[in-house]
C-alpha positions in Angstrom: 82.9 37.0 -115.9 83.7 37.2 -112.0 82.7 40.5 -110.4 86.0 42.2 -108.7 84.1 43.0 -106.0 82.1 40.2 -105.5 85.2 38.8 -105.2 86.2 40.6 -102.4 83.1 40.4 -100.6 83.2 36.4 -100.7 87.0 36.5 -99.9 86.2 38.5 -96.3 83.2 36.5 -95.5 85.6 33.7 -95.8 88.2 35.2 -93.5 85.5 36.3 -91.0 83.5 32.6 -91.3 87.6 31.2 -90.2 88.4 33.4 -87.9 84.6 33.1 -85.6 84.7 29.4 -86.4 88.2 29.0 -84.3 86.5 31.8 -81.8 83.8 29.1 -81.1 86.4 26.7 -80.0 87.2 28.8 -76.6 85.0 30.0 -74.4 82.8 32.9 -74.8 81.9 34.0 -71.6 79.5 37.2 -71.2 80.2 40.7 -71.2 81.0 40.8 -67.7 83.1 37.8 -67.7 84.2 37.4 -71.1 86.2 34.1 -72.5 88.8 34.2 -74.7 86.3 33.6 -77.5 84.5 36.6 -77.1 86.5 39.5 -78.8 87.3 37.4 -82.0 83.7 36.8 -82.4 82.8 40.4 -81.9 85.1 41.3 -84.8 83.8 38.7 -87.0 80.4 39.9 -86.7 80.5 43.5 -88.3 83.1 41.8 -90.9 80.1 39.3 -91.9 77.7 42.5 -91.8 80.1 44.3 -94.4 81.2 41.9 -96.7 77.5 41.3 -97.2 77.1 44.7 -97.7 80.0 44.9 -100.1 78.4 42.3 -101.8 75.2 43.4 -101.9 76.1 47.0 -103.1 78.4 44.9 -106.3 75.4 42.9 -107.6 73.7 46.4 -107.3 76.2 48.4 -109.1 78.4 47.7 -112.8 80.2 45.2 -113.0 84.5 45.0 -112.8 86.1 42.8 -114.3 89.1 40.7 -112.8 
């Protein structure tokens, strides 16, 4: 049986794996210049930080079921 929030954790690492892939196609820049890339890769990173957290804290906690 799938975890529900397992689930969820995998489904936003998903979304924030797409979304800084297609942020590494432009360029980044650096903070004082900064690309086009730059902002949709610093969004990504705290969404990788917590779906790994969300999944983290589900194969901690009881299981819900789908």
């Amino acid at each position: 049986m799938l975890n529900q929030n397992v689930a969820r954790g995998v489904f936003l690492a998903a979304v924030a794996l797409f979304f800084a892939s297609n942020a590494l196609r432009y360029p980044i820049g650096d903070l004082a210049h900064a690309g086009p890339g730059l902002f949709p890769l610093l969004i990504c990173v705290p969404l990788l930080i917590i779906a790994g957290a969300i999944i983290w804290q589900a194969r901690l906690s009881e299981a819900v079921s789908l």
